[in-house]
DRENVEX-729705 format. One record per residue (C-alpha): residue number from 1; residue in one letter; x, y, z. Coordinates in nm, 2 decimals, decimal comma. Example, Ala and Ser with C-alpha at 12.3 -4.5 7.8 and 13.67 -1.06 7.14 Angstrom:
<pts>
<pt seq="1" type="A" c1="1,23" c2="-0,45" c3="0,78"/>
<pt seq="2" type="S" c1="1,37" c2="-0,11" c3="0,71"/>
</pts>
This chain:
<pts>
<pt seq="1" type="X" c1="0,00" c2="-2,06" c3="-1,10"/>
<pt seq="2" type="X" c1="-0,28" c2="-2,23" c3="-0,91"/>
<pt seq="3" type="X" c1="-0,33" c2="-2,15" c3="-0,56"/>
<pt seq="4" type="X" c1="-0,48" c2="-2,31" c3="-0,30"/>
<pt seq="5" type="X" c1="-0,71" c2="-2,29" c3="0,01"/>
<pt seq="6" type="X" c1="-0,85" c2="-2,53" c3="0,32"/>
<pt seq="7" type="X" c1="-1,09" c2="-2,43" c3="0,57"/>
<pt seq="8" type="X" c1="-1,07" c2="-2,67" c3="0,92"/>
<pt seq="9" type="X" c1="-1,36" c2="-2,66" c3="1,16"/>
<pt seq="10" type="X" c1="-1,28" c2="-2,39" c3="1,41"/>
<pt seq="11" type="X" c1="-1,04" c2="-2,51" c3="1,77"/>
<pt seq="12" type="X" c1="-0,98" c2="-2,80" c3="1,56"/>
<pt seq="13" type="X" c1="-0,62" c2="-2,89" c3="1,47"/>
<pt seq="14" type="X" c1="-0,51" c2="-2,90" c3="1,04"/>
<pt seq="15" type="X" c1="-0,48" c2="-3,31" c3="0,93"/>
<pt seq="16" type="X" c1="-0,16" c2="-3,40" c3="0,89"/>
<pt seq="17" type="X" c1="-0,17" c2="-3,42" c3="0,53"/>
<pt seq="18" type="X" c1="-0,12" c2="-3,76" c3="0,34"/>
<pt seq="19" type="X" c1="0,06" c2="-3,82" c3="-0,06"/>
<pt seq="20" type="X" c1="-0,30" c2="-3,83" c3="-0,17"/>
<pt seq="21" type="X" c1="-0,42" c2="-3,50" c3="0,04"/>
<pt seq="22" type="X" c1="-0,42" c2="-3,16" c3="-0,10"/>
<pt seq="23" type="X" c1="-0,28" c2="-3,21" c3="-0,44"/>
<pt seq="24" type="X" c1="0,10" c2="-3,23" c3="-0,40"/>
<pt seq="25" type="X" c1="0,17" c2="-3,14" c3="-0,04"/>
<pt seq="26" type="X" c1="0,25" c2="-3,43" c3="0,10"/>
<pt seq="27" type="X" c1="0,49" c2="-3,34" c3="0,43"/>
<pt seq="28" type="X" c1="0,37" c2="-3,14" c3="0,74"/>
<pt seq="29" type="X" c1="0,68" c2="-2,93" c3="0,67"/>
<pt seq="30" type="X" c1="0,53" c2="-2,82" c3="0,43"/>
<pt seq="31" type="X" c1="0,26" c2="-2,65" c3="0,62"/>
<pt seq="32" type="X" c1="0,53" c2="-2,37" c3="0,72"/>
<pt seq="33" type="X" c1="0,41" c2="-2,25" c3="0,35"/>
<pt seq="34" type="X" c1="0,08" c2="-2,15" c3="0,43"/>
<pt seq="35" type="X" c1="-0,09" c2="-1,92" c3="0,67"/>
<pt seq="36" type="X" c1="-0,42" c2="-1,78" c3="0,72"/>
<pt seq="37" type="X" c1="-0,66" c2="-1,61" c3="0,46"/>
<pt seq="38" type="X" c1="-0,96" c2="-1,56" c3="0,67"/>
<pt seq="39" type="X" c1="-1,06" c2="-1,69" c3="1,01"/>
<pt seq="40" type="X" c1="-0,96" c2="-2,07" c3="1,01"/>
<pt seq="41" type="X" c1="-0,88" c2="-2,11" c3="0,62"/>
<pt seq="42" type="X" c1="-0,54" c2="-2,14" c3="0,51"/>
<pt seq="43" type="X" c1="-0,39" c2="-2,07" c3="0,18"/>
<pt seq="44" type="X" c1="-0,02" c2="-2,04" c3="-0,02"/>
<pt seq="45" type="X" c1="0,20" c2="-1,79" c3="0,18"/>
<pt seq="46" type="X" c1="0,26" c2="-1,63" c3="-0,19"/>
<pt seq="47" type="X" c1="-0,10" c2="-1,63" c3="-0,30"/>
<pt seq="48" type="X" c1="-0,22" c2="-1,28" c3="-0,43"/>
<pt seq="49" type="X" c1="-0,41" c2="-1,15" c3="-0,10"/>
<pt seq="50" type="X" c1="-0,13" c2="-1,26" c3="0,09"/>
<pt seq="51" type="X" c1="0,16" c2="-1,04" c3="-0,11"/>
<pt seq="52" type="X" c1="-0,10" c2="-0,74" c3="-0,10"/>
<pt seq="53" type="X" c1="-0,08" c2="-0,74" c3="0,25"/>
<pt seq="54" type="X" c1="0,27" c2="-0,78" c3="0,27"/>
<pt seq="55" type="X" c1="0,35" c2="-0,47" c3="0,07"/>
<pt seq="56" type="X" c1="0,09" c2="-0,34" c3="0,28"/>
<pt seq="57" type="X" c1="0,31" c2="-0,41" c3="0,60"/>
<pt seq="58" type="X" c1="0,63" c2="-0,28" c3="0,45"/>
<pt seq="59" type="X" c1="0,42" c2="0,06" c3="0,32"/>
<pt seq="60" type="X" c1="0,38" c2="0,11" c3="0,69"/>
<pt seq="61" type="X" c1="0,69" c2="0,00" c3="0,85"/>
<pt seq="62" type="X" c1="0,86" c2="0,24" c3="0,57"/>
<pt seq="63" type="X" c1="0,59" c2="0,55" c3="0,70"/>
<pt seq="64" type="X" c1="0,75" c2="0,50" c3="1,04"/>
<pt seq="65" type="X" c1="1,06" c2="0,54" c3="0,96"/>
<pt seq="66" type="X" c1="0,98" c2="0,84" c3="0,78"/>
<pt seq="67" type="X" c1="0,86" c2="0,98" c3="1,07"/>
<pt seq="68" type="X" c1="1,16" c2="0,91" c3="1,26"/>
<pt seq="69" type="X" c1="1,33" c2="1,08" c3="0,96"/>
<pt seq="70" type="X" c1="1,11" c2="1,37" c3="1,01"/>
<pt seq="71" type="X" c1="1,17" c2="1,38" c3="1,40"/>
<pt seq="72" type="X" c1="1,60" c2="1,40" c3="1,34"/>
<pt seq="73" type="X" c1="1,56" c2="1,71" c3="1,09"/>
<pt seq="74" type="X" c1="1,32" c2="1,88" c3="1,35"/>
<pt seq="75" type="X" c1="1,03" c2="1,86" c3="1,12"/>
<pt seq="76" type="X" c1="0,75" c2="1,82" c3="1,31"/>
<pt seq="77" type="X" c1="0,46" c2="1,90" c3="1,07"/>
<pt seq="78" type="X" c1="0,66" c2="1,62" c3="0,84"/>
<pt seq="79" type="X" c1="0,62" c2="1,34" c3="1,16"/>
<pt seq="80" type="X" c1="0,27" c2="1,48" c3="1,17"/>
<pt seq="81" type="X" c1="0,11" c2="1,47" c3="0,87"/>
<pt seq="82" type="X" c1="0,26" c2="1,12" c3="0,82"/>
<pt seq="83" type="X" c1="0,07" c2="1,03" c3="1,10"/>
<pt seq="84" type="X" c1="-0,27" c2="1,11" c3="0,98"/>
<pt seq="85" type="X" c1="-0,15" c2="0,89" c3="0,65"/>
<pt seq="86" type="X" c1="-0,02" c2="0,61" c3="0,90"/>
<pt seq="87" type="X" c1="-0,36" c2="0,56" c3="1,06"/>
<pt seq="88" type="X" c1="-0,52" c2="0,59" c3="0,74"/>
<pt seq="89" type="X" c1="-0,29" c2="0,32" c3="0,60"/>
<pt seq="90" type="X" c1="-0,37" c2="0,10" c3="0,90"/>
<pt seq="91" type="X" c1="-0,75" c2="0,06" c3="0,85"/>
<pt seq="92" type="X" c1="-0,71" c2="-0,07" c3="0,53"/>
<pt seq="93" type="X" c1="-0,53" c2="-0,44" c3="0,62"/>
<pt seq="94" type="X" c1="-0,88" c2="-0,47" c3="0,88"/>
<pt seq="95" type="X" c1="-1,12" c2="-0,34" c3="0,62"/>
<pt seq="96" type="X" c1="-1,00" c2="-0,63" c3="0,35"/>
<pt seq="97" type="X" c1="-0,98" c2="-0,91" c3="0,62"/>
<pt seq="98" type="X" c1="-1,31" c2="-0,83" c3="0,76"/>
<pt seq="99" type="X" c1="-1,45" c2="-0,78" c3="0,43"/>
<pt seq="100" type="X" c1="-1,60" c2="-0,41" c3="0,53"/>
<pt seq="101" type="X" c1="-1,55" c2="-0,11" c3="0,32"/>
<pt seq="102" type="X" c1="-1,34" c2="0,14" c3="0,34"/>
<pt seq="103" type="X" c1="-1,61" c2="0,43" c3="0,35"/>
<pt seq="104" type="X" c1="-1,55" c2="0,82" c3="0,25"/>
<pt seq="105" type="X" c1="-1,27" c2="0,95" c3="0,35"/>
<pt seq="106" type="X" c1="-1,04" c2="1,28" c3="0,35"/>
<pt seq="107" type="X" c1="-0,65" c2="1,27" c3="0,42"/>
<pt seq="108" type="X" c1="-0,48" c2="1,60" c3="0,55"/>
<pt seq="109" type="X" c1="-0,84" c2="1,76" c3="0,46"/>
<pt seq="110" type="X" c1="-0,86" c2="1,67" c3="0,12"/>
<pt seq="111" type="X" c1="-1,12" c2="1,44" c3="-0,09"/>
<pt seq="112" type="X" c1="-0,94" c2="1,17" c3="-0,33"/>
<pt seq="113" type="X" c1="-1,09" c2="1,39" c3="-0,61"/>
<pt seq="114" type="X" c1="-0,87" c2="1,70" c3="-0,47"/>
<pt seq="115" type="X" c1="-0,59" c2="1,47" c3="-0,44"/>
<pt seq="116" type="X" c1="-0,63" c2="1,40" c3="-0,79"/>
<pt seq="117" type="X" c1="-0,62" c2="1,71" c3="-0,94"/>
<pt seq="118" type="X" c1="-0,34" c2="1,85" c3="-0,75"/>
<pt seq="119" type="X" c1="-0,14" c2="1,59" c3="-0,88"/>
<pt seq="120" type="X" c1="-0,22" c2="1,65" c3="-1,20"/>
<pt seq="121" type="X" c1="-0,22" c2="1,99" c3="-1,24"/>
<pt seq="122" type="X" c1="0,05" c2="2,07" c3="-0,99"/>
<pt seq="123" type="X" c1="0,18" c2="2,42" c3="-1,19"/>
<pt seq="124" type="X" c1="-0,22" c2="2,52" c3="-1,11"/>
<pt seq="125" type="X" c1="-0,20" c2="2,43" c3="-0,73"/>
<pt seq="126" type="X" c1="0,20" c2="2,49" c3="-0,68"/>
<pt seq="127" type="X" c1="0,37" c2="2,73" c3="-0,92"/>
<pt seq="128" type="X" c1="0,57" c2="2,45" c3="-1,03"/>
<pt seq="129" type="X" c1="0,54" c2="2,15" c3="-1,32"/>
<pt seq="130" type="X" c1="0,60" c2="1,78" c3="-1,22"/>
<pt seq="131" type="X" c1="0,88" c2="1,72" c3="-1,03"/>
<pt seq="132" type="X" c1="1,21" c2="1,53" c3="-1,19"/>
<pt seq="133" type="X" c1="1,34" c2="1,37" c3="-0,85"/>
<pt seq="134" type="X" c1="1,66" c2="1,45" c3="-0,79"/>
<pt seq="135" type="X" c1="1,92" c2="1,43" c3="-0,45"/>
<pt seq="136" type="X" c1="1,85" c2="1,86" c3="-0,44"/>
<pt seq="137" type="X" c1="1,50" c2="1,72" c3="-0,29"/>
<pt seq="138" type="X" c1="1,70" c2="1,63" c3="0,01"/>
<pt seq="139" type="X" c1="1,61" c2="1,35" c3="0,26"/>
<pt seq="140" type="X" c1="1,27" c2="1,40" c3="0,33"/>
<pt seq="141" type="X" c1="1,13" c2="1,45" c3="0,00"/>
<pt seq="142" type="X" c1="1,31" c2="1,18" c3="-0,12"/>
<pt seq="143" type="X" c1="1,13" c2="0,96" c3="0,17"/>
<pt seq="144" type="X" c1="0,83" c2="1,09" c3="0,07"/>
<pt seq="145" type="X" c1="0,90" c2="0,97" c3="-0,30"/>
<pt seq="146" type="X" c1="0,98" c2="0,60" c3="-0,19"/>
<pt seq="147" type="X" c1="0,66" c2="0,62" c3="-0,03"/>
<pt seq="148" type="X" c1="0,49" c2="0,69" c3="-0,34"/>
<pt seq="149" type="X" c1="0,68" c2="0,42" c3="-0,49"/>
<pt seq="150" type="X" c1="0,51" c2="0,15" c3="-0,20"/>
<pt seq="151" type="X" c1="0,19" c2="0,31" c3="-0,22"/>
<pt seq="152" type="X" c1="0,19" c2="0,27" c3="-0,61"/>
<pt seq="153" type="X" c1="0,34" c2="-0,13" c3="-0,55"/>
<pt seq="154" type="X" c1="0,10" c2="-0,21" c3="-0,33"/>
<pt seq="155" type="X" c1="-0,20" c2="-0,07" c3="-0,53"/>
<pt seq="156" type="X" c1="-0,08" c2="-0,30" c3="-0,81"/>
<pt seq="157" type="X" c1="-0,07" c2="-0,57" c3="-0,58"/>
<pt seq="158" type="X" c1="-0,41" c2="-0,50" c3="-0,47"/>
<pt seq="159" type="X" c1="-0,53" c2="-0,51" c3="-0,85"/>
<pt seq="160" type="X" c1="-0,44" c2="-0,88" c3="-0,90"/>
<pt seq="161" type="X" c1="-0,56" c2="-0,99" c3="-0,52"/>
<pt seq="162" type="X" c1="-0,88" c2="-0,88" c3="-0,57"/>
<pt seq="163" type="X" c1="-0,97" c2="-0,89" c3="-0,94"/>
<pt seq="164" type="X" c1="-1,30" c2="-1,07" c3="-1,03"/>
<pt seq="165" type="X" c1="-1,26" c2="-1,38" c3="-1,20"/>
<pt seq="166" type="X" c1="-1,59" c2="-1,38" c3="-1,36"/>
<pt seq="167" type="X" c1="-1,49" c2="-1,05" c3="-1,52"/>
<pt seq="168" type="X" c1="-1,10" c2="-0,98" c3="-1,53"/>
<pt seq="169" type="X" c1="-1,18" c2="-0,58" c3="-1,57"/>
<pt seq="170" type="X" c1="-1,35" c2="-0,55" c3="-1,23"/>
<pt seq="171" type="X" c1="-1,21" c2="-0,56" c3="-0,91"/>
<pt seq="172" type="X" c1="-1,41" c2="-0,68" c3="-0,56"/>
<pt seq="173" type="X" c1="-1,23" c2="-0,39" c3="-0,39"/>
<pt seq="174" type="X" c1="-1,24" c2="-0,09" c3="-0,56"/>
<pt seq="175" type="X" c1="-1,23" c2="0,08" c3="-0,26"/>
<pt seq="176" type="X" c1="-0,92" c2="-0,01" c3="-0,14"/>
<pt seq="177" type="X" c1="-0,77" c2="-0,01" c3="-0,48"/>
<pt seq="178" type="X" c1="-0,88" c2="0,38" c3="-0,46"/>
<pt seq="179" type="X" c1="-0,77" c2="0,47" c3="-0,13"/>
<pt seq="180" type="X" c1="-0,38" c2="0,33" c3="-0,24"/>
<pt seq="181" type="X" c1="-0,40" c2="0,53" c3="-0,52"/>
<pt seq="182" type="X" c1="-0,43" c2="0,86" c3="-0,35"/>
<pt seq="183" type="X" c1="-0,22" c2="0,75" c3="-0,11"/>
<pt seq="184" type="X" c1="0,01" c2="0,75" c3="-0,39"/>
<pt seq="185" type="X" c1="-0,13" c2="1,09" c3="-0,50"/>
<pt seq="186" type="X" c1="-0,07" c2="1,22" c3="-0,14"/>
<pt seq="187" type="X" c1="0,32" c2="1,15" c3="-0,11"/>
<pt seq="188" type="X" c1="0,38" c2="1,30" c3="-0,44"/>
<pt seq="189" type="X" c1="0,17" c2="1,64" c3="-0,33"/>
<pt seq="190" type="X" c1="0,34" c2="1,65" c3="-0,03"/>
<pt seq="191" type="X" c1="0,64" c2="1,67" c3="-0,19"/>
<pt seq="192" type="X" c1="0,59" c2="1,99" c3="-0,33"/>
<pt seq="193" type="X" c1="0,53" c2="2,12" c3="0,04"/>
<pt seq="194" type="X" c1="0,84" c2="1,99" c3="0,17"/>
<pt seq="195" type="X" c1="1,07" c2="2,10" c3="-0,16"/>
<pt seq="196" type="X" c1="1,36" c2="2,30" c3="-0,03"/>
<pt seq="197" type="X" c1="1,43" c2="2,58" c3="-0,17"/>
<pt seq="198" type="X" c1="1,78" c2="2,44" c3="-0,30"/>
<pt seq="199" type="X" c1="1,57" c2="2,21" c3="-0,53"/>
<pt seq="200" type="X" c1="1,79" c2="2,22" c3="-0,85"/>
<pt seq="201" type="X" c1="1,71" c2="1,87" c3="-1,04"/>
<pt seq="202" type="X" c1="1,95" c2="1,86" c3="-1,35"/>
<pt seq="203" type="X" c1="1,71" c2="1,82" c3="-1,63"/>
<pt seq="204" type="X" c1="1,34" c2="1,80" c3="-1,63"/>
<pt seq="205" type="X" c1="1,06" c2="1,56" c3="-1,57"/>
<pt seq="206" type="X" c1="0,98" c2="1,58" c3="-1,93"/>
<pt seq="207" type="X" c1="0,59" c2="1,59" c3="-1,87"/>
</pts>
């Protein structure tokens, strides 16, 4: 699917388009389908960069209510480490519209490479092997997991919205595409400090 994208001269109002203007939109209605890529150029409403930051949006709005989660069960470490990974989350939209990177970063204290090898070795770190999810999580846990979920959803969204067309295997943002991942990585190890004790998943994760 083609996608498309019009920059207008800044303060000055969009043409009404014509049958002949921009391919086959032809009605001003049928502006309500675009919005704004960058400053003053528009583009499809379901173009690539646009869904990114859309799962972007719901990744935060879900953190949120994780937090207010974490507030009812008296969790406060829970609504607080969620808010380190809230703020983190929330300098990524800026850093792709702005076109800056996303720089070095650490999230509860640890590089992406420790992230990374906690998740993978979790019987090293925790004392326990991957984790089948199960209801015995309880409600937090199984928060965190739908998190993951987003995190993983919007890193895949982030792979086709910024994928270099000169050469499919690259990506222009491999930062952000890095910090989603542990993002990812994160809610799945902060599972394991949140796992009640009453943890009893029937069967096994099979990895």
């Amino acid at each position: 699917m083609l996608h498309y994208s019009w920059t207008f001269p800044p303060k000055v109002a969009a043409p009404i388009p014509t049958p002949n203007a921009w391919c086959s939109i032809d009605t001003m209605s049928k502006l309500e389908g675009f919005t704004h890529l960058h400053g003053n150029q528009l583009t499809e409403k379901d173009s690539p960069v646009i869904v990114f930051r859309g799962k972007l949006d719901t990744l935060c709005a879900m953190i949120l209510e994780a937090q207010l989660l974490g507030e009812q069960a008296g969790n406060g470490a829970f609504t607080d480490d969620l808010q380190e990974i809230l703020e983190f989350t929330r300098r990524i939209l800026p850093a792709e519209y702005k076109g800056t990177p996303m720089g070095e970063f650490r999230l509860l204290g640890m590089t992406g490479e420790e992230l990374r090898d906690r998740c993978r070795q979790p019987e090293r770190h925790f004392g326990h092997g991957h984790l089948l999810m199960d209801k015995s999580m309880g409600a937090l846990c199984l928060r965190l997991n739908l998190l993951r979920s987003l995190a993983r959803e919007a890193e895949i969204s982030a792979v086709r919205a910024f994928r270099d067309p000169s050469s499919p295997a690259q990506s222009r943002r491999p930062d952000i595409l890095e910090a989603l991942n542990r993002l990812s990585s994160l809610f799945y190890v902060l599972t394991y400090k949140y796992l009640p004790t009453a943890y009893s998943p029937q069967g096994s994760a099979g990895i």
